[in-house]
C-alpha positions as CSV (number, residue, x, y, z in Angstrom):
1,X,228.5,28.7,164.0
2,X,227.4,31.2,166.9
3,X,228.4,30.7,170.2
4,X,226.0,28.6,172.4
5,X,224.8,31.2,175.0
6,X,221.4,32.0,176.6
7,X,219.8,35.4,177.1
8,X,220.2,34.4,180.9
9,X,223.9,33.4,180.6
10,X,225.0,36.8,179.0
11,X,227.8,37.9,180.9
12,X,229.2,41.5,180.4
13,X,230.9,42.2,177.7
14,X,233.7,44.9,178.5
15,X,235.3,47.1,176.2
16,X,233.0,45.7,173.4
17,X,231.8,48.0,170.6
18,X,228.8,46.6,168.1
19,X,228.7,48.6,164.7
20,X,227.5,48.2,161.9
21,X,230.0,46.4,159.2
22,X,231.9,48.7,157.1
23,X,233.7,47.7,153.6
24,X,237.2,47.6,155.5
25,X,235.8,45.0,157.7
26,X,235.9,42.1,154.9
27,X,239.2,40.8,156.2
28,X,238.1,40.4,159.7
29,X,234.8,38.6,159.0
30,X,236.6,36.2,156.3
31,X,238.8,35.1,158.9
32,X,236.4,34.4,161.5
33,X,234.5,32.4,159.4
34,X,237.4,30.6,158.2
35,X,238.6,29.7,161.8
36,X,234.6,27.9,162.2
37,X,233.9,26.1,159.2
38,X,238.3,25.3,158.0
39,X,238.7,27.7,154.3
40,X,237.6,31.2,153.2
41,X,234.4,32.4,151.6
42,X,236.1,35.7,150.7
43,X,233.8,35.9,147.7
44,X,230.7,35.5,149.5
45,X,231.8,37.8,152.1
46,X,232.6,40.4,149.8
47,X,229.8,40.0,147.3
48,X,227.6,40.8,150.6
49,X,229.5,43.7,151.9
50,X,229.0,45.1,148.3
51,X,225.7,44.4,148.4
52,X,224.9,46.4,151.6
53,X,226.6,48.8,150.2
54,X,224.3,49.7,147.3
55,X,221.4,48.6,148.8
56,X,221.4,49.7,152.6
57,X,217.9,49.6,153.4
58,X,218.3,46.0,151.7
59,X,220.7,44.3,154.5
60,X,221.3,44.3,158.0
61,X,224.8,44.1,159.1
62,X,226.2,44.5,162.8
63,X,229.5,43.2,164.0
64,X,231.2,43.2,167.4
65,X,234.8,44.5,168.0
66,X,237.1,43.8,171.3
67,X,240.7,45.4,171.9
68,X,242.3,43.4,168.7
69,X,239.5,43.7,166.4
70,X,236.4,42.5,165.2
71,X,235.1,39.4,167.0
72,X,231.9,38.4,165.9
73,X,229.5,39.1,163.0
74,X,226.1,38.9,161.8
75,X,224.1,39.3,158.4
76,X,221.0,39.6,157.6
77,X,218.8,40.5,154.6
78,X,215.0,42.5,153.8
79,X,212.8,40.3,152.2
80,X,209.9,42.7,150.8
81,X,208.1,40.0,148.5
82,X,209.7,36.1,147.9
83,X,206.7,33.6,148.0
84,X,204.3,36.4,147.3
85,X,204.7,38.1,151.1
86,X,202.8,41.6,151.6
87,X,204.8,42.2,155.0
88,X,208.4,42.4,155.4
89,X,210.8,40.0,157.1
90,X,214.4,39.8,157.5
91,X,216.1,36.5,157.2
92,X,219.6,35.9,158.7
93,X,222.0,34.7,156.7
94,X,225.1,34.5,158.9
95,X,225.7,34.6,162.5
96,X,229.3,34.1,163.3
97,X,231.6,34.1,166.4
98,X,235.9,34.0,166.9
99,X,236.2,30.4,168.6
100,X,238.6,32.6,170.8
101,X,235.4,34.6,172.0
102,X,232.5,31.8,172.0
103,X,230.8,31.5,175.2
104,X,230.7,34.9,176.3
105,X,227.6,36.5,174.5
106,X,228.5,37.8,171.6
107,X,225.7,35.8,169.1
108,X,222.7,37.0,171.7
109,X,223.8,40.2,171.8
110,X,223.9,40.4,168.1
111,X,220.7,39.3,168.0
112,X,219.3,41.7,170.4
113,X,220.9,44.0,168.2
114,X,219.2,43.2,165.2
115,X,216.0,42.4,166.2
116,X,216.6,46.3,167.9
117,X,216.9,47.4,164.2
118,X,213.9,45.0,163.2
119,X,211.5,46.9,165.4
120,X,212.8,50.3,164.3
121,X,212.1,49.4,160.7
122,X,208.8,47.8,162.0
123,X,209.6,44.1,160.7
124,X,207.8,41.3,163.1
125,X,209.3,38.3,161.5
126,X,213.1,37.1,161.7
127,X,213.5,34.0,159.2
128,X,216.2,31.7,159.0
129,X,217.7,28.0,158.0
130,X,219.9,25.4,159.5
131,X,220.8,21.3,158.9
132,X,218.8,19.4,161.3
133,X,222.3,17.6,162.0
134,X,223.5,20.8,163.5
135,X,222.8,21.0,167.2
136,X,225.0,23.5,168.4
137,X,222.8,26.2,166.3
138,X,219.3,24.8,166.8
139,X,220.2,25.3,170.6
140,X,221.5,28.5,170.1
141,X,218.5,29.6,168.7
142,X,216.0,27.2,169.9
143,X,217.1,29.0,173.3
144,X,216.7,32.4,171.2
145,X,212.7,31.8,170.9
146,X,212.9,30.7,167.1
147,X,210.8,27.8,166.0
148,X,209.8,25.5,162.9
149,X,208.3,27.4,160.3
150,X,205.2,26.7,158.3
151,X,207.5,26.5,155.1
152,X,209.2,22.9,153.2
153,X,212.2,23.7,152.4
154,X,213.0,21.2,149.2
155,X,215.8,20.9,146.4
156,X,216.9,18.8,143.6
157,X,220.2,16.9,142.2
158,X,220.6,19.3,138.9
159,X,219.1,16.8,136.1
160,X,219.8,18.4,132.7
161,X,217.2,15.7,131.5
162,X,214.7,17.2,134.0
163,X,212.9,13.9,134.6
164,X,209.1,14.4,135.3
165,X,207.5,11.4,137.4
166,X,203.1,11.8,136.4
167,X,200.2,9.3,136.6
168,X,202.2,6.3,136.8
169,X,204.7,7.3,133.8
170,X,208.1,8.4,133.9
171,X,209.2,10.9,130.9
172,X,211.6,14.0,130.5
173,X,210.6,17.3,129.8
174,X,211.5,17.2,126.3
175,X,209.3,14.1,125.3
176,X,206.4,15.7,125.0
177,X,204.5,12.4,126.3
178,X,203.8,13.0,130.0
179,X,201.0,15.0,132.0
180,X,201.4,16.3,135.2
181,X,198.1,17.8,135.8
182,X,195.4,19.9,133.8
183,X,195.0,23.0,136.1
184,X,196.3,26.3,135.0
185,X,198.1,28.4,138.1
186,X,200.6,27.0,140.8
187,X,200.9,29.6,143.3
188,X,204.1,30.9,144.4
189,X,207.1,31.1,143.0
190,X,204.8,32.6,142.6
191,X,202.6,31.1,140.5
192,X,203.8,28.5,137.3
193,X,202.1,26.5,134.8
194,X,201.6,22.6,135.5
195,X,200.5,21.1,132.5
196,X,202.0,18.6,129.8
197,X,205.9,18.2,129.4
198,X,206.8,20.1,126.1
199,X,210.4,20.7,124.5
200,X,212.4,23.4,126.0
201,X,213.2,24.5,123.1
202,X,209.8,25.1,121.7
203,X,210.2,28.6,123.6
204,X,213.0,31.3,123.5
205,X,214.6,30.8,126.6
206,X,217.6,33.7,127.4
207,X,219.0,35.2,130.3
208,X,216.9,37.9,132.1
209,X,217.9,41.4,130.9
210,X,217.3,44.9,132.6
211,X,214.9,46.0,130.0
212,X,212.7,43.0,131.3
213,X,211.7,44.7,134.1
214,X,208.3,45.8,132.7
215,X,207.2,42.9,131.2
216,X,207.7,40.7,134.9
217,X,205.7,43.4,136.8
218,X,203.1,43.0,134.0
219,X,203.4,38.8,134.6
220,X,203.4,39.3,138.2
221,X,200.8,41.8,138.7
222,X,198.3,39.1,136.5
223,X,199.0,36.7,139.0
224,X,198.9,38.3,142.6
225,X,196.9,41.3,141.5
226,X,199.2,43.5,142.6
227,X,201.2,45.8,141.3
228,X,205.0,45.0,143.3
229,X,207.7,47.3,141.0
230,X,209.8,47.7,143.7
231,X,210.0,44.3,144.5
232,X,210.4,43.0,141.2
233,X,212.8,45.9,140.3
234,X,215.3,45.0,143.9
235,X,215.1,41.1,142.7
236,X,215.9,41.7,139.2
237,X,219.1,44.5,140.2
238,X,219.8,41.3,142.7
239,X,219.9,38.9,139.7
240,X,222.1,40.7,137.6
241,X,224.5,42.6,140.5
242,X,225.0,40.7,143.3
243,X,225.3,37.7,141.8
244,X,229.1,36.8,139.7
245,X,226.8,34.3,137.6
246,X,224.0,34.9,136.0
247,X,221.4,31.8,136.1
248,X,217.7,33.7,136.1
249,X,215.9,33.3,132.6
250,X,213.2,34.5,130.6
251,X,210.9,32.7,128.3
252,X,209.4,34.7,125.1
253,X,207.2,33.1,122.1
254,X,206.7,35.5,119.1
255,X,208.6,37.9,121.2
256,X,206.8,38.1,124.0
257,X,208.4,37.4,127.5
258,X,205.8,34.9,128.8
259,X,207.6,33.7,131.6
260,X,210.6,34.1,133.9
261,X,212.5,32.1,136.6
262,X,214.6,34.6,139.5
263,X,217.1,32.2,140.5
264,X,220.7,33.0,142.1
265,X,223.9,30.9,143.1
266,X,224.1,31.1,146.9
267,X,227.7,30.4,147.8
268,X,227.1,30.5,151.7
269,X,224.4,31.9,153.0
270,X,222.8,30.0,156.1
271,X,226.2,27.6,156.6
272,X,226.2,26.7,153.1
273,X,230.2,25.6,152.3
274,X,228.8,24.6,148.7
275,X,227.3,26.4,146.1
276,X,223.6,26.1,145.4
277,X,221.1,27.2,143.3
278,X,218.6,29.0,144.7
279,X,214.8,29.8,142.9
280,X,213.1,32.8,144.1
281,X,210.3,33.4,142.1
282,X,209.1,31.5,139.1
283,X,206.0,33.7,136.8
284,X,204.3,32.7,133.8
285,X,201.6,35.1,132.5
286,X,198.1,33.4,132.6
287,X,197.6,34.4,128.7
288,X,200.2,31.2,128.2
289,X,198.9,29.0,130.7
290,X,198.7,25.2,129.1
291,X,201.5,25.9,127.2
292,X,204.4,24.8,129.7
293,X,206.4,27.4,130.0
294,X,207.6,26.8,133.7
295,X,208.4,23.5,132.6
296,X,210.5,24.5,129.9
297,X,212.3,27.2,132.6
298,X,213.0,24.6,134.8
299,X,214.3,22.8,132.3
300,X,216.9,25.0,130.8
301,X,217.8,26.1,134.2
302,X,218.8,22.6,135.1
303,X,221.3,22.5,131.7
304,X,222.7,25.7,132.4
305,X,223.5,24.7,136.0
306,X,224.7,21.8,135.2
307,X,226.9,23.0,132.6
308,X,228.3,25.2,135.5
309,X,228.8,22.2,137.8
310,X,226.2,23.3,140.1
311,X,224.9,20.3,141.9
312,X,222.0,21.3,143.3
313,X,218.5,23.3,143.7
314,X,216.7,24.4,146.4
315,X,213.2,26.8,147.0
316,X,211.3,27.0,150.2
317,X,207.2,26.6,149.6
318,X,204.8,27.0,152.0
319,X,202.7,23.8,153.6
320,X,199.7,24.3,152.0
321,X,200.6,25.3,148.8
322,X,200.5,22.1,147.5
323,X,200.1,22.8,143.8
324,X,203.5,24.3,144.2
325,X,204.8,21.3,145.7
326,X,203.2,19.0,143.4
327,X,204.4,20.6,140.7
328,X,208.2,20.5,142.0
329,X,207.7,16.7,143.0
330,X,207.1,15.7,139.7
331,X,210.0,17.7,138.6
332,X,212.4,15.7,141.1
333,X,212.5,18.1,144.3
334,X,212.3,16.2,147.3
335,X,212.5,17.5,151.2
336,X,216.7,18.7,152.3
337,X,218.0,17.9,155.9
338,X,217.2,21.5,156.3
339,X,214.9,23.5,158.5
340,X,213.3,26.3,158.0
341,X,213.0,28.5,161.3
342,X,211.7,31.9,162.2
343,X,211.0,34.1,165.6
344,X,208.0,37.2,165.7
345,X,209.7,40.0,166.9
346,X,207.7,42.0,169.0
């Protein structure tokens, strides 16, 4: 949790130094995070300090030392394309403060600090998430100039039956009995097929591989019409590096990938102190429309979490995209107790 301070109650800060993170500073940020929320998230920390690491233009990372070390912390990541975006953004991930040192500045000025680095890079848009119940954070940044943003953020228990509520009818995916709708695209996960409940296993569904990487931007560029290697190429090395666990799948029929789901365990980003599934994108090449792939995905992402004791899954979909959310209401997503935030950074 940050400390609670206003731009106008920033009092000097002596003898501070803000840096950017280095490997040797994974020590010092486990502990300060351990001292907020009571036990260490040593993996998480780490897996994001190695993930700078590789990818530097990728994350944002500043911390703040005084004369025994470092004191406060912040992390932040460059989203170049989730839910179909053509500008960047940079979400904040983690924002934390020594309970010794609350009070006194340090999360504004980090802040400051980053949205310094934002404009450098020209980013406008800062993105980020908290639990409604936490009030000493929505002040913090409620007094930071962030507000609601257009965006649902929704998740779902993980159902390995993936039960699919449609016109009245309640059936699993599996059953092969129950329509959800009749229309071909749902845009943005980017875009996934809607139509009748079929067995998962009428597909070959397997983990996403490197040598996928052509046959996504050929899905994804059908869909948005545009042609987003980079993008596709960051979030598949992001699927298969920085993540211990591999959970994003690919779905082929005669042996070609029609279909894939980016999805990634997030052991703490935004507050998180349990792990969670997160889906990024979720592509199914018009050619298969009808045939329910993204069903099938969904599906066998649900068994394989579960068979991990993951409980949960979460995506964020914007408020009109209501195919989208259609779609992930019949599959059993319903709105979290968290908000979705974000500041324009001029």
């Amino acid at each position: 949790m940050p400390d609670e301070t206003t731009m106008n109650d920033i009092k000097p800060l002596p003898d501070r130094e803000v840096r950017r993170l280095a490997p040797d500073d994974l020590d010092g940020a486990v502990e300060i995070d351990r001292e907020i929320i009571g036990h260490s998230r040593r993996g998480y920390f780490e897996k994001r300090l190695t993930a700078a690491l590789r990818d530097p233009d990728a994350h944002i990372q500043f911390g703040i030392d005084g004369p025994e070390g470092l004191e406060a912390l912040v992390l932040a990541r460059v989203l170049s394309g989730e839910f179909g975006r053509e500008t960047l953004a940079v979400a904040l991930e983690v924002i934390d403060v020594a309970p010794a040192h609350q009070h006194l500045g340090h999360g504004s000025l980090l802040l400051d600090v980053l949205e310094s680095e934002m404009r450098h890079r020209g980013i406008e848009e800062l993105q980020t998430a908290i639990a409604w119940t936490d009030h000493a954070m929505a002040k913090f940044l409620g007094a930071n100039d962030f507000v609601k943003a257009p965006r649902h953020i929704i998740s779902s228990a993980v159902d390995p039956s993936l039960k699919i509520e449609s016109k009245g009818r309640t059936g699993h995916a599996g059953d092969g009995g129950t329509s959800v709708d009749d229309t071909d695209d749902v845009d943005d996960f980017d875009r996934a097929d809607n139509i009748e409940a079929l067995p998962r296993d009428q597909f070959e569904v397997a983990s996403l591989a490197k040598q996928d990487l052509d046959a996504l931007v050929l899905i994804d560029r059908k869909r948005t019409g545009r042609d987003r290697r980079s993008y596709m190429s960051a979030k598949l090395d992001e699927a298969l590096l920085d993540s211990g666990i591999r959970v994003s799948l690919t779905a082929r029929t005669d042996g070609i990938v029609a279909g894939f789901v980016m999805a990634r365990l997030d052991f703490g980003d935004f507050g998180r102190i349990v792990p969670v599934a997160v889906i990024d994108t979720i592509g199914v090449h018009p050619d298969f429309a009808g045939r329910d792939i993204a069903r099938a995905l969904l599906s066998q992402l649900m068994v394989n979490l579960n068979g991990l004791r993951v409980e949960s899954v979460e995506t964020t979909v914007g408020l009109n995209n209501f195919d989208l959310l259609g779609f992930l209401y019949h599959a059993g997503f319903k709105p979290t107790q968290r908000i979705a935030l974000t500041k324009r950074v001029a």
